[in-house]
Structure formats: C-alpha cells, structure tokens
mmCIF file of the C-alpha atoms, coordinates in Angstrom:
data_MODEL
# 
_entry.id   MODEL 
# 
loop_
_atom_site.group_PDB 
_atom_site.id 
_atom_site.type_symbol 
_atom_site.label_atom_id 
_atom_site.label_alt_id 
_atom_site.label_comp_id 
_atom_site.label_asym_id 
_atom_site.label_entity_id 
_atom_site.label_seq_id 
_atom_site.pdbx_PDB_ins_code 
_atom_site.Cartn_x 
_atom_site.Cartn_y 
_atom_site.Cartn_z 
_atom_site.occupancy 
_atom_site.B_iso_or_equiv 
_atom_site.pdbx_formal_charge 
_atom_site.auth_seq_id 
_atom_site.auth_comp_id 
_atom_site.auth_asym_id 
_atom_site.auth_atom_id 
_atom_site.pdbx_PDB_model_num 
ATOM 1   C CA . UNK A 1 1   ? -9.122  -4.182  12.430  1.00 0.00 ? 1   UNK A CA 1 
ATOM 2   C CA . UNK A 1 2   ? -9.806  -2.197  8.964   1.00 0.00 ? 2   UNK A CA 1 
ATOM 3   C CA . UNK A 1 3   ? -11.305 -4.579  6.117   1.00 0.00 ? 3   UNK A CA 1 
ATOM 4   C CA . UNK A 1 4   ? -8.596  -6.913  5.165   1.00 0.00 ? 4   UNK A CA 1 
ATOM 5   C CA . UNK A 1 5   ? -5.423  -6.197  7.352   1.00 0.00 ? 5   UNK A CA 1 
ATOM 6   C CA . UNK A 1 6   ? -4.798  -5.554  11.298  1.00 0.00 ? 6   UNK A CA 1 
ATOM 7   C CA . UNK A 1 7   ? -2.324  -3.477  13.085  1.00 0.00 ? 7   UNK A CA 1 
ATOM 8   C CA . UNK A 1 8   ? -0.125  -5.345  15.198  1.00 0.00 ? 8   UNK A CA 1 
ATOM 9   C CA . UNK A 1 9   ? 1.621   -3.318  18.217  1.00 0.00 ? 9   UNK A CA 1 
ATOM 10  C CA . UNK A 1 10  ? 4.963   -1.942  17.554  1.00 0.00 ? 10  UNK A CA 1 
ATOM 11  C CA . UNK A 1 11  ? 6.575   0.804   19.481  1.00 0.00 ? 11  UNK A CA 1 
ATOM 12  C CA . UNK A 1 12  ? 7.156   3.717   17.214  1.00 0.00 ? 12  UNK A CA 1 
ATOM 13  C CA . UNK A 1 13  ? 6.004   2.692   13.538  1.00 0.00 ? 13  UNK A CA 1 
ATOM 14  C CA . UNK A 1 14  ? 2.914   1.301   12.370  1.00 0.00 ? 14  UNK A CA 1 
ATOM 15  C CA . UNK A 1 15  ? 2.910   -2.442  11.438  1.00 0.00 ? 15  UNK A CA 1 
ATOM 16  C CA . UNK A 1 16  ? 0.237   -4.280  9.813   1.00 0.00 ? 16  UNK A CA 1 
ATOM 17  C CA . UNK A 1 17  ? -0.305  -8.104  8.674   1.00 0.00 ? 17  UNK A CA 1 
ATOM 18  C CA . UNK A 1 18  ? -2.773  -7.917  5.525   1.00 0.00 ? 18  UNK A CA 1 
ATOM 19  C CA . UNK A 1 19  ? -4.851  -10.757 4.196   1.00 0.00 ? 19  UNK A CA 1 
ATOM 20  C CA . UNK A 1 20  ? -6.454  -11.831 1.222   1.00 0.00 ? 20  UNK A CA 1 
ATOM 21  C CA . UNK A 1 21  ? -8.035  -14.683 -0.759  1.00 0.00 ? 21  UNK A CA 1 
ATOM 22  C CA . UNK A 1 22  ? -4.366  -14.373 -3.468  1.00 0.00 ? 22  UNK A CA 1 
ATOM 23  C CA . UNK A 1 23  ? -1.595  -12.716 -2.921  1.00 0.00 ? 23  UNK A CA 1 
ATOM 24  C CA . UNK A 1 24  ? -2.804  -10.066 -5.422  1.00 0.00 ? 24  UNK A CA 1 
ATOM 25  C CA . UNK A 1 25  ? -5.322  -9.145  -2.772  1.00 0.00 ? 25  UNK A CA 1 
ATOM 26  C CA . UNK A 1 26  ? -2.569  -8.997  0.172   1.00 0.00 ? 26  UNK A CA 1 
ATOM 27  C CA . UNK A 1 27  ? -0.546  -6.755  -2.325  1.00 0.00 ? 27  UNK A CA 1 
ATOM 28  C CA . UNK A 1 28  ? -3.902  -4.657  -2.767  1.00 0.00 ? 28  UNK A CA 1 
ATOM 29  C CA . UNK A 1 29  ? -4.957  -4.450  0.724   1.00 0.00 ? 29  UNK A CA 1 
ATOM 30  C CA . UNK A 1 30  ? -1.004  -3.035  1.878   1.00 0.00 ? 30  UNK A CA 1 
ATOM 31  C CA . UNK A 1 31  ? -1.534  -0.486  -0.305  1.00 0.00 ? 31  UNK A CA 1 
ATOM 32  C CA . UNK A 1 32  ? -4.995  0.401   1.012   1.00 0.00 ? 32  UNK A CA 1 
ATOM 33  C CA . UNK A 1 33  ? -3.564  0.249   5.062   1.00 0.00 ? 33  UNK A CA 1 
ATOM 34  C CA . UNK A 1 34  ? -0.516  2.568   3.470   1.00 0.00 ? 34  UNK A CA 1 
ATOM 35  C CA . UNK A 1 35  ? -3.070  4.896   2.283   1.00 0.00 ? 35  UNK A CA 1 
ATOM 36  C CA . UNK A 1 36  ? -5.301  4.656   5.254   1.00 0.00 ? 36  UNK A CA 1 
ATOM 37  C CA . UNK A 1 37  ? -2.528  5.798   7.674   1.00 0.00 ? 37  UNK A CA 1 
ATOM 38  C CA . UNK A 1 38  ? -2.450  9.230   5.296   1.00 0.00 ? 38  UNK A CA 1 
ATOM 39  C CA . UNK A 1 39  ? -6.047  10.081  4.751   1.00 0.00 ? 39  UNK A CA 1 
ATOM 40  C CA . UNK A 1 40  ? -9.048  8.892   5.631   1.00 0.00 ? 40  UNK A CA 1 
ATOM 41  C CA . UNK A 1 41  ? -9.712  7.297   2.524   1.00 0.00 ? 41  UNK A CA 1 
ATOM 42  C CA . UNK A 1 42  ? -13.793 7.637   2.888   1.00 0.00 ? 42  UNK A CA 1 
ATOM 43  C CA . UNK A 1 43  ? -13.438 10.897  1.850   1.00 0.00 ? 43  UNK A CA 1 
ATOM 44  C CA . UNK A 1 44  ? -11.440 9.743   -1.527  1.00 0.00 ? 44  UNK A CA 1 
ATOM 45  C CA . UNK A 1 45  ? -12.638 9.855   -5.136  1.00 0.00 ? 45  UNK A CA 1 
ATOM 46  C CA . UNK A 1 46  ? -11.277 7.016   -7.419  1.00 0.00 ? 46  UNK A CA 1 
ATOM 47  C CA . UNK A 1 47  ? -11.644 9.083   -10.112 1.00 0.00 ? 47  UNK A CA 1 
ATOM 48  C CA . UNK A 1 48  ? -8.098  9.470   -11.537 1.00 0.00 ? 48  UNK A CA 1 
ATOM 49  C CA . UNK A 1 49  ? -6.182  6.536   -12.803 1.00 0.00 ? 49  UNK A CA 1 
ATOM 50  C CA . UNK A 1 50  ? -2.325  5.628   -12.333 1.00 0.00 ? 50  UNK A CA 1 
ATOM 51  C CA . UNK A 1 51  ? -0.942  2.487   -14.252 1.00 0.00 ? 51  UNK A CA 1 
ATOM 52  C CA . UNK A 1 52  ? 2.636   1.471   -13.538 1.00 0.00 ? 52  UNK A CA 1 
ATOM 53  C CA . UNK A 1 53  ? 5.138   -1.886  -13.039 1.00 0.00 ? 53  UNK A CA 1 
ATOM 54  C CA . UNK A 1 54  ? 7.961   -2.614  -10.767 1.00 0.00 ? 54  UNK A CA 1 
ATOM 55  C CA . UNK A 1 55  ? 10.159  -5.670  -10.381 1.00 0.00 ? 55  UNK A CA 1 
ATOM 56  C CA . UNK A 1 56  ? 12.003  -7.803  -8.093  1.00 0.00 ? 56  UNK A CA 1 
ATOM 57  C CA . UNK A 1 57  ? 14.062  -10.629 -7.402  1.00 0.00 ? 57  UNK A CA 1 
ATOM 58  C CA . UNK A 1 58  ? 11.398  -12.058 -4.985  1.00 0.00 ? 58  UNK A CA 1 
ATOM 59  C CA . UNK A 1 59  ? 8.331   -11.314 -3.845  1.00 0.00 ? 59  UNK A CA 1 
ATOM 60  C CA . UNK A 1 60  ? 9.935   -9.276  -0.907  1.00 0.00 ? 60  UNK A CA 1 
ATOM 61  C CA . UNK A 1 61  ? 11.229  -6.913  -2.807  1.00 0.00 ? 61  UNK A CA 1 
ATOM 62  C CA . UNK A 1 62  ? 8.273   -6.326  -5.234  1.00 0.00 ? 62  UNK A CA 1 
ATOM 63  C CA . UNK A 1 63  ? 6.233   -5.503  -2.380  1.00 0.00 ? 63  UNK A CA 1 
ATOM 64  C CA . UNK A 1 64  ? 8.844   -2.744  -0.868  1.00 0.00 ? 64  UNK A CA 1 
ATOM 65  C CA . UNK A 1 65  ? 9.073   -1.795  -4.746  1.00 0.00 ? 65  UNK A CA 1 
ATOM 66  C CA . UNK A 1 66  ? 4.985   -1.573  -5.264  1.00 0.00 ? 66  UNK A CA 1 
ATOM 67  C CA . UNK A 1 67  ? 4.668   0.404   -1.701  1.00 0.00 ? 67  UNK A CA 1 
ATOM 68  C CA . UNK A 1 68  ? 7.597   2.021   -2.333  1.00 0.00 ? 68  UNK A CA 1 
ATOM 69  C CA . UNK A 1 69  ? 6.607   3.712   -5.706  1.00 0.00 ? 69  UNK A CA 1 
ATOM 70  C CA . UNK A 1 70  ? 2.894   3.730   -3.897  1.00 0.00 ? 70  UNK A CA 1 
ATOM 71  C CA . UNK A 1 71  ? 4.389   6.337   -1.726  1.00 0.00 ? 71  UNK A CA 1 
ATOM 72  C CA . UNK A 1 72  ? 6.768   8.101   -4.162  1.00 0.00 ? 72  UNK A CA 1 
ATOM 73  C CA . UNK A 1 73  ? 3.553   9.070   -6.139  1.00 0.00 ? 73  UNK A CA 1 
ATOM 74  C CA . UNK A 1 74  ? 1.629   10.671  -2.905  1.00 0.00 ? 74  UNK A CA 1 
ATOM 75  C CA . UNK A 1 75  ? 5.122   12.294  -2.047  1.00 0.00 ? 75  UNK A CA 1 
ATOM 76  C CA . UNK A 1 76  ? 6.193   13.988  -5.467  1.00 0.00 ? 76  UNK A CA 1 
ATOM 77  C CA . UNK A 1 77  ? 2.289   14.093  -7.183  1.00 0.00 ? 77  UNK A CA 1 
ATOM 78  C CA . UNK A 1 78  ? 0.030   14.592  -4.079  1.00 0.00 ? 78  UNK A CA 1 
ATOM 79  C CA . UNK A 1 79  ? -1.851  11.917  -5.150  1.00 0.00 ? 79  UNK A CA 1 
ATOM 80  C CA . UNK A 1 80  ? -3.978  9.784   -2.845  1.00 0.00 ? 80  UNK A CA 1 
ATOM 81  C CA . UNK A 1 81  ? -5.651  6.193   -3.927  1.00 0.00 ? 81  UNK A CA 1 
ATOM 82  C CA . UNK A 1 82  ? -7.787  3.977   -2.881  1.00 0.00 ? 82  UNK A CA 1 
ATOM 83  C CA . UNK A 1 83  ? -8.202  1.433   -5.602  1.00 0.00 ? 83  UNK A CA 1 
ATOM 84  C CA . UNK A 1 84  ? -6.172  -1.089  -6.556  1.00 0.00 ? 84  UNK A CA 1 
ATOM 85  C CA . UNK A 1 85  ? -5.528  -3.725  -9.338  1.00 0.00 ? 85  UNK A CA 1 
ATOM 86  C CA . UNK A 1 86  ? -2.226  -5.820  -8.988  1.00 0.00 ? 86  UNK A CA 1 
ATOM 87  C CA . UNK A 1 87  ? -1.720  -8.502  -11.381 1.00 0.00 ? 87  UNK A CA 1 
ATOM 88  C CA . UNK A 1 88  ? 2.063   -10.366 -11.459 1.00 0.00 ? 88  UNK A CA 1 
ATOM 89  C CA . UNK A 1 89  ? 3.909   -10.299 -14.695 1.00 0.00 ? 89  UNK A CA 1 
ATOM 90  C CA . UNK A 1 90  ? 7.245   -12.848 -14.965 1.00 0.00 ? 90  UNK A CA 1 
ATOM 91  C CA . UNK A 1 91  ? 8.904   -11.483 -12.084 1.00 0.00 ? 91  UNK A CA 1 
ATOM 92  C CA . UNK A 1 92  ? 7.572   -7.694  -12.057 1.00 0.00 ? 92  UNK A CA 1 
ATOM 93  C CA . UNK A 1 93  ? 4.219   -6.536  -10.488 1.00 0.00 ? 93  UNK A CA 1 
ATOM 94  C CA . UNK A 1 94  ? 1.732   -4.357  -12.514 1.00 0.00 ? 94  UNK A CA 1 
ATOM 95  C CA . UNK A 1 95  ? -0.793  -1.722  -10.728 1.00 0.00 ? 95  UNK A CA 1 
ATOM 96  C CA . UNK A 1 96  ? -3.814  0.111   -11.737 1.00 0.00 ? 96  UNK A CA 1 
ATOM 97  C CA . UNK A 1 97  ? -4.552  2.734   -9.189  1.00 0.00 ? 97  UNK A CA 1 
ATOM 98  C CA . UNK A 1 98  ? -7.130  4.513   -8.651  1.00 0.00 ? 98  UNK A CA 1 
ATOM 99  C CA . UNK A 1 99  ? -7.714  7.898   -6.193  1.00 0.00 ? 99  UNK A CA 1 
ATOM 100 C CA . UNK A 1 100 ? -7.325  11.496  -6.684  1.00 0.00 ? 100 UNK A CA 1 
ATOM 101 C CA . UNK A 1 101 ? -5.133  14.600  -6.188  1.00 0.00 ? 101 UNK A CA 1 
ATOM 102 C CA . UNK A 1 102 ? -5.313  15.012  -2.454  1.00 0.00 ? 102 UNK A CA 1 
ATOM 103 C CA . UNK A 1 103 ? -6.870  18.696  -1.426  1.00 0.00 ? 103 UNK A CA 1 
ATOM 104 C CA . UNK A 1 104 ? -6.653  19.087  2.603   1.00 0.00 ? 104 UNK A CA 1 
ATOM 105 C CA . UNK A 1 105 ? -10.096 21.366  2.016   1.00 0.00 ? 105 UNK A CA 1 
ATOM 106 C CA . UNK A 1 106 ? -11.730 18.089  1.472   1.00 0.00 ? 106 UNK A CA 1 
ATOM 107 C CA . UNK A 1 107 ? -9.666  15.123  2.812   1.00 0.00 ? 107 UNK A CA 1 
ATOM 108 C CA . UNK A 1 108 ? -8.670  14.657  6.690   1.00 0.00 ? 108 UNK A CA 1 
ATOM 109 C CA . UNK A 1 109 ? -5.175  14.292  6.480   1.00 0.00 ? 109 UNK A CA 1 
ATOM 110 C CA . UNK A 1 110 ? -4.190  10.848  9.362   1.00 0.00 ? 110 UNK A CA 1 
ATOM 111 C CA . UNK A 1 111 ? -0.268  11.314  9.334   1.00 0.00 ? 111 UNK A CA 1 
ATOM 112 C CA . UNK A 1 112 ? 2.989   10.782  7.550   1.00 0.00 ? 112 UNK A CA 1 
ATOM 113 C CA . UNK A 1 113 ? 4.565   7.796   6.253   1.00 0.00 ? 113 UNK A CA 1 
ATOM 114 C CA . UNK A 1 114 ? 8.270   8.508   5.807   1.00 0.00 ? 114 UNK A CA 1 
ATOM 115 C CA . UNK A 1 115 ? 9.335   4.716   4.688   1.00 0.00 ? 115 UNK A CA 1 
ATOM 116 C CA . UNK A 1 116 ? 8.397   1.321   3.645   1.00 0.00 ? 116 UNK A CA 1 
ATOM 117 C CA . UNK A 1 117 ? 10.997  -0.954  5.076   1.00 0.00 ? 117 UNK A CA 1 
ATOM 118 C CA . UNK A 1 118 ? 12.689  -4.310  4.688   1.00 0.00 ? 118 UNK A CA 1 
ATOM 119 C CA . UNK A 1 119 ? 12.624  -4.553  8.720   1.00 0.00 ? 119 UNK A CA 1 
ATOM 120 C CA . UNK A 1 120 ? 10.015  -7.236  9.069   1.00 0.00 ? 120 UNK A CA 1 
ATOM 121 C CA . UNK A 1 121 ? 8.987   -7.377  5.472   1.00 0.00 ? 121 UNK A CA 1 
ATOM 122 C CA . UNK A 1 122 ? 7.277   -10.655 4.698   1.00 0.00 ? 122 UNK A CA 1 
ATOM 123 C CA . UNK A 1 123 ? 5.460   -12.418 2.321   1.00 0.00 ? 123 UNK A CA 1 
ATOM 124 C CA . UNK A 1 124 ? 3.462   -15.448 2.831   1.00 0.00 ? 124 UNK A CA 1 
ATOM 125 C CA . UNK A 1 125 ? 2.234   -17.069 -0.035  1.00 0.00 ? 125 UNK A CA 1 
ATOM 126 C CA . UNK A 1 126 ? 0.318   -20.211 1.968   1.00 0.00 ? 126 UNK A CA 1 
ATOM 127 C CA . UNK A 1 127 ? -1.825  -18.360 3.994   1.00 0.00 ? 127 UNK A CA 1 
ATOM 128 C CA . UNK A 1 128 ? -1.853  -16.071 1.754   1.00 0.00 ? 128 UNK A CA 1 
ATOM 129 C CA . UNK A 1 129 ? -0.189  -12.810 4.007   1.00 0.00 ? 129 UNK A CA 1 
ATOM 130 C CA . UNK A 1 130 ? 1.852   -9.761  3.650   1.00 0.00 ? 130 UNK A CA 1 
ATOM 131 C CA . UNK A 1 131 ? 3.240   -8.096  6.946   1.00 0.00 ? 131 UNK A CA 1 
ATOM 132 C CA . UNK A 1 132 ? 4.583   -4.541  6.399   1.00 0.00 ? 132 UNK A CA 1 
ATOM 133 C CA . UNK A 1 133 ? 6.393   -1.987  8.967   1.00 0.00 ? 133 UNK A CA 1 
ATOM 134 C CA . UNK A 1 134 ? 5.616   1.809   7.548   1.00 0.00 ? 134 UNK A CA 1 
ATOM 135 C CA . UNK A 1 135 ? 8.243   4.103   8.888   1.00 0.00 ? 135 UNK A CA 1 
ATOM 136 C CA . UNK A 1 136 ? 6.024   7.211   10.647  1.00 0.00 ? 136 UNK A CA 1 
# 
C-alpha cells in the first residue's frame, strides 16, 4: 500500500480506496494514486503551480470533476503533480497543484489512465474514504 490509499483487486482497471484524517486529504491522496499510476512521482519537481475549481451536485461528482480535470491537465498540458491543496467552497472544490511539465528524459513514465469513472465512485465522509476505479 502507497502512503495514504491501497489498491484493491479488480480485473482490468486499477481501483484504489484512499484515506485521510478529512475528506480534503482523501480528495488529495486520489489525486496523488492518479498520478502515481502515470509516473513515478519520486522523480517529480513541485515546482510549477496550477490553481483551479470545479463543482458538483454532491460530493460524487466533485471528485470525478477534481480527477477528471486532474487528468485533462496531464492529457492536453503534459503536466504531472504531486502536490495538492483541496479546500471545499459552497458546493465547488478548489485545488492548488503543484508538479511540473513531464519530460520522459527525466521521469519513468508507469502507464495510461484513459478515465475516471462513476463505476464504483464513492465517497465516505465518516470514515473519512474515497474509492476510485481509473480506467487503464
């Protein structure tokens, strides 16, 4: 198990349960596992700085919104991150990021994420919990 969230078997994607003392922290650590299934984030700089907010109707959907644009950023910018700040707003969910323009000279490139999806998708504020299934 990587610091703060374990991968739970599943037979073609990647699913992982994440953990925190808040929920900010789950939110935070399901962005870290995304990242950690893409690079090996040891080899990642946090020395570039992305600030951005998404909202939802629950807290479902503004963690497939969060990972979501998480992923849209690595897919059309390149960028990699391994540094996070979530704070919730009234309904919408604020991020400061923080990684680097990923360079395959310098980081080991893990594998592909092609999704986040809603299969499986849960938030848990009592424990406090977020289980995620990445499409790969």
């Amino acid at each position: 198990m990587a610091e703060g969230y374990e991968t739970i078997e599943h037979t073609a994607d990647v699913l992982v349960k994440c953990h925190g003392a808040t929920l900010e922290e789950c939110f935070e650590t399901a962005a870290t596992a995304l990242f950690d299934q893409i690079v090996d984030l040891d080899g990642v700089n946090a020395v570039r700085s992305c600030i951005f907010r998404v909202e939802g109707g629950d807290r479902e959907e503004l963690l497939y919104a969060f990972l979501s644009e998480m992923l849209f950023l690595f897919d059309a910018y390149g960028m990699v991150f391994k540094e996070f700040v979530v704070e919730f707003e009234d309904g919408s969910l604020r991020c400061e990021a923080r990684g680097e323009q990923l360079d395959l000279d310098r980081h080991s490139a893990l594998g592909a994420v092609k999704a986040i999806t809603y299969h499986m998708l849960n938030v848990d504020p009592q424990e406090p919990s977020v289980t995620v299934l990445f499409d790969v």
